[in-house]
N, C-alpha and C positions, 0 to 999 in steps of 0.2 A: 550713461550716455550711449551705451552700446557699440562703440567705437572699435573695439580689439580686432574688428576685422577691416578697418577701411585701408590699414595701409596695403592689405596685399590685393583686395578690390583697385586700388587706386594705380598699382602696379601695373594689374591684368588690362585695366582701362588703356593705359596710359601704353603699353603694349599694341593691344590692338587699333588703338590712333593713329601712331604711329607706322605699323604695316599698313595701314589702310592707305593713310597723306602717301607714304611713298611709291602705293602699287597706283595710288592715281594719277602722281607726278610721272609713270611711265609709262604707262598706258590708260590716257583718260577715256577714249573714246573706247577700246575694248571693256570698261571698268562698268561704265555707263551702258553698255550695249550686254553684258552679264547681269546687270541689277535689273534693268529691265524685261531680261529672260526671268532672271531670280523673279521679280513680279509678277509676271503673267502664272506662271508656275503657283505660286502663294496662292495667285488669284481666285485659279483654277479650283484648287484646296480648299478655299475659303467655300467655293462655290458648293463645291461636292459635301463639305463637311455641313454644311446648311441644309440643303435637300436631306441627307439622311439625317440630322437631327429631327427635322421638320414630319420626315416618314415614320422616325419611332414615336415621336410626340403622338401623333394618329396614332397611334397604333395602341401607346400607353392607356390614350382617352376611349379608344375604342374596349380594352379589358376595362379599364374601370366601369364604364357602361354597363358590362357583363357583370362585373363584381357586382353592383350596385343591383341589376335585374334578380342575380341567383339572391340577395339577399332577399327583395325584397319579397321574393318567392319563398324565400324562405321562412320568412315572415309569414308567409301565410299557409305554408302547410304546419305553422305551430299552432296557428290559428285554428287552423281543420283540425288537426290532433287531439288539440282543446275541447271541441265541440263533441268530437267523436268519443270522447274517453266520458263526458257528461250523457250523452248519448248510452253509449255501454253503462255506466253507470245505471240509466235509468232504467234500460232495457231488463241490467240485471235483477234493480229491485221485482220489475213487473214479473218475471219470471219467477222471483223467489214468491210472489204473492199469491200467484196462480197457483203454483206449486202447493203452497200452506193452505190455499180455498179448495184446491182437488184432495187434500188429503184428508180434509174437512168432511165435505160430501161423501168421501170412500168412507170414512167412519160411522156419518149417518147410515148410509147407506149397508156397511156391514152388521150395525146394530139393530136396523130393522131388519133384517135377513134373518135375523138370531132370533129376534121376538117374533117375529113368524113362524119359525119353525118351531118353537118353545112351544107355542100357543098350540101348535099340531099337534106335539106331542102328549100335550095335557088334557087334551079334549076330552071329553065322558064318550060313552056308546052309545048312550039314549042322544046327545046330540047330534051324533054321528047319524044315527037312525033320522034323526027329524031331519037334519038336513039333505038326509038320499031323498026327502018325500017332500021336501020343500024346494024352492026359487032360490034361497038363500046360497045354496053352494054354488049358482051362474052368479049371483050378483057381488060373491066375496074373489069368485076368481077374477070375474072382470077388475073388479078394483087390485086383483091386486097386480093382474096383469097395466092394468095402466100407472099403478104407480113402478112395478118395475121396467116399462116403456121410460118414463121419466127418468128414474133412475141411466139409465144407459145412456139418454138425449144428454142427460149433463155431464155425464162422464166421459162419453162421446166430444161434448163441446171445450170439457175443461182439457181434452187429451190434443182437441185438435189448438188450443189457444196455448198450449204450452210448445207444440212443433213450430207452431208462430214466434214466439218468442226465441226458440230456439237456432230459428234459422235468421231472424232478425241479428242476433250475436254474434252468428258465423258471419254473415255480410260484414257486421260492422271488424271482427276478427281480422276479415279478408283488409276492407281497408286501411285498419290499420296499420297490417304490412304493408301495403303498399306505399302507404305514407313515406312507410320506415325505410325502406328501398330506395325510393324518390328523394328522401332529407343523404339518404346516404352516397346518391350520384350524383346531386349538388354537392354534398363534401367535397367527392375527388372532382370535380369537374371548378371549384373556387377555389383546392389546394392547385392545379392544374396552371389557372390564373394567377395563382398569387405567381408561381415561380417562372412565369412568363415574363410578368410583368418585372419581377425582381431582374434577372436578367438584361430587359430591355433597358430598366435604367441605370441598370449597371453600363450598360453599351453605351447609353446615351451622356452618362457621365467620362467617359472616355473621349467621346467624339466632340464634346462640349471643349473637354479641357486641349486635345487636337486644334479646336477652331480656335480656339482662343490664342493659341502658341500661333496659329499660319494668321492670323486677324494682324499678333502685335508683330510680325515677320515683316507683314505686309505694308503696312504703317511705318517702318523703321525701310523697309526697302523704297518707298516713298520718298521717307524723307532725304536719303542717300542719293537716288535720283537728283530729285530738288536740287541739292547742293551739288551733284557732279554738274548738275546743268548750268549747274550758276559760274560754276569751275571754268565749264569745258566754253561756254559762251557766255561773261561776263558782259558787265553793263558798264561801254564806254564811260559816263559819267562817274563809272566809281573807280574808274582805271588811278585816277589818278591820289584820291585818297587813300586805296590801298598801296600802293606803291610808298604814299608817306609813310603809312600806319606802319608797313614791314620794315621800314628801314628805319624807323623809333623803335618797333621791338628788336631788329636786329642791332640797331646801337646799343639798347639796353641789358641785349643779351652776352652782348662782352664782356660785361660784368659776373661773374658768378655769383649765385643768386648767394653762397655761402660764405663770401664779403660784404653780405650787405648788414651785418649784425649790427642794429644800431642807427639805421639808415630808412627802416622801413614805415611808413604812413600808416593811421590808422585805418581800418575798414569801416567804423561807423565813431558818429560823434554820440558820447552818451556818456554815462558811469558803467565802471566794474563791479557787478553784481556779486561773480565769485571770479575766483582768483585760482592758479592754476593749483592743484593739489586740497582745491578746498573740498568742504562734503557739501554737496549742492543738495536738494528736495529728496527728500527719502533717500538719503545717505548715498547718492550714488557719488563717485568719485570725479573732481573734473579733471579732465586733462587738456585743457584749453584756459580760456576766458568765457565767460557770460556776462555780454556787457545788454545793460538798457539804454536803449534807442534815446535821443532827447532833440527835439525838431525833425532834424531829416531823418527818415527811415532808410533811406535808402545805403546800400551796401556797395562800398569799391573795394577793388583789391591793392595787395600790398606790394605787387609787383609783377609785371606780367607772365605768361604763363600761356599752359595750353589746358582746356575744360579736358576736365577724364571721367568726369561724373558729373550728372544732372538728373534729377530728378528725387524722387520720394526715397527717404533712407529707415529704418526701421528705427524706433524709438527718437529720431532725431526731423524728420519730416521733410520739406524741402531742402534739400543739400546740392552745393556745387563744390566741385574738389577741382583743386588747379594743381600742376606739375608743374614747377619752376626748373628742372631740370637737376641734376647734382643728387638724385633722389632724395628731395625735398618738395613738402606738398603743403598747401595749406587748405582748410576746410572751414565753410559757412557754412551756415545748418538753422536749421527754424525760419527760413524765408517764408513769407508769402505768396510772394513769385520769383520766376527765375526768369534773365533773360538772354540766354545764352545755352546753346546746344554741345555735345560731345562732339569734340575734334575740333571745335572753334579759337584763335589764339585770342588774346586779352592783351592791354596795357594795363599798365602800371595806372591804379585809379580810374580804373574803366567802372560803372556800375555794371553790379552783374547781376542783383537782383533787390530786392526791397523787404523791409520785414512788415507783421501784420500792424493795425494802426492799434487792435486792443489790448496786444500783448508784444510791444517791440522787443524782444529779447532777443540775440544773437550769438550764435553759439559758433568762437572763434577758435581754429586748433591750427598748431605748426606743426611740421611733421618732418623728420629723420630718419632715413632710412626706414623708415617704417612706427618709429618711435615719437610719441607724444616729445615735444620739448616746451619748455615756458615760453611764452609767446614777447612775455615784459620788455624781457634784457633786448629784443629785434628791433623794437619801436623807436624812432626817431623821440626823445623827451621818456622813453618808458611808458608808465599809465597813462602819466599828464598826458601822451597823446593823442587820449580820445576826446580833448575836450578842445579840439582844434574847432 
């Protein structure tokens, strides 16, 4: 039931209720006129801690923008990368093909060199002779001056289509650093980002949880307002109700709430689900009642009191805790709604809140000094009394 800390919560409540009821009972109009400095001040906060949430938001949205650009830049010099390296690739083959066809031609070309010169060498004298006296020695040099003209044009073309290739690869070299440089100052320039942006919303988780602390300040200075107003300039027409209502809790409170053993009402009509000391749902230990709602849902108390708690409690959901004075408290728990605020007093059987319609459970505790007690032995009839 998660209970082990409510009595000293219920303490601190019931503490500051009580400085509160007394600093207003002496100075309401100074009380009233600090809560609404306290407000404007909050307000002020609330105001400020919004603008600068609202400025880092921009600001977030604005590097994500960037993040999101450098990617998708990035995306595309892998792309060019891509291209370039099939590129080079290709570049390379044609280089390596040039290269094996010039070395082709040089070998033609050295092995007719060789047969030429062989043939020189082998020649007779008598052909020597005919050919001083013949056309034949212009028409063997012409040819062979034009096939070595040939030779040179292709060796010429294959020397200049391999500088071509060559410098084709440096280009493509060149770009590819460049690439490499440019992927590499997007790096730092989206490592840059990232720990901007980490920062900012580091700040902005600060400033968030700030606003939220000066939001519920501000909310709660409100509603203290409210009620000093109600305090300080009440509503003739109720003058005369609260005047009864105080002098029923003040009759009642002549009584000590720790003679009333035996004497007290139940807070819902229903069954006892578990009982005090029993093992309730997943072995948690009760130290109360858990009783089921049966017709009216609705919840009264067992004797009047002052609220010192209201609102949401951890493991246990809506909760109202009342101070019966004597340091003795009792605790509702699993409401639906609540209707009733901290620093409010109660009668005896006042409704203070109501349980849900599809799960009416109510989870009832009596408390001593700080300490669970059974709630049975307090009830006017015992259990029987919740079937009033």
């Amino acid at each position: 039931m998660a209970l082990s800390r409510l009595a000293a919560i219920a303490a601190v409540l019931c503490s500051l209720a009580t400085l509160a009821n007394a600093q207003t009972q002496k100075s309401g109009g100074h009380e009233l006129s600090a809560v609404r400095e306290g407000l404007k001040a909050q307000s002020a906060l609330v105001s400020e801690d919004e603008l600068k949430a609202a400025t880092l938001l921009e600001e977030i949205r604005a590097i994500d923008a960037r993040l999101l650009d450098a990617a998708r830049s990035q995306g595309l010099l892998g792309d060019s990368e891509k291209r370039l390296e099939d590129d080079y690739g290709r570049g390379l083959a044609s280089f390596e093909s040039a290269e094996k066809e010039r070395a082709a031609a040089a070998a033609v070309l050295e092995a007719r060199l060789a047969d030429i010169y062989k043939r020189g060498r082998l020649g007779s004298s008598r052909v020597a002779l005919e050919a001083a006296t013949s056309t034949e020695p212009l028409r063997i040099a012409r040819y062979l001056a034009a096939i070595s003209q040939a030779d040179a044009a292709a060796l010429a073309k294959y020397d200049e289509l391999r500088r071509t290739h060559q410098r084709a690869l440096r280009e493509l070299d060149e770009k590819k650093e460049e690439i490499a440089r440019t992927k590499a100052e997007l790096a730092a320039e989206n490592a840059n980002y990232e720990r901007a942006r980490q920062q900012k919303t580091t700040l902005l988780a600060g400033i968030e949880k700030d606003l939220a602390l000066h939001r519920s300040t501000r909310e709660r200075l409100t509603a203290i307002e409210g009620e000093l107003q109600r305090i300080m300039v009440p509503d003739p027409a109720e003058d005369a109700e609260r005047a009864q209502a105080l002098a029923r809790l003040s009759a009642q409170s002549e009584r000590p709430f720790g003679d009333r053993k035996g004497g007290l009402p139940a807070p819902v009509t229903g069954k006892v689900r578990f009982r005090f000391g029993d093992r309730a749902d997943r072995g948690v230990l009760v130290q109360g009642l858990v009783v089921r709602a049966e017709g009216d849902r609705r919840v009264v108390t067992v004797a009047e009191g002052e609220v010192v708690f209201a609102g949401p409690f951890p493991g246990l959901g809506n909760t109202i805790i009342l101070n019966h004075g004597d340091r003795y408290h009792t605790v509702y728990a699993h409401l639906s709604s609540i209707a009733h605020e901290v620093g409010q007093k109660v009668r005896q059987n006042e409704v203070i809140g109501a349980l849900a319609a599809s799960d009416p459970m109510l989870h009832f505790e009596l408390r001593s000094e700080g300490k669970a007690v059974d709630p049975v032995p307090w009830l006017a009839g015992g259990e029987a009394a919740f079937a009033r």
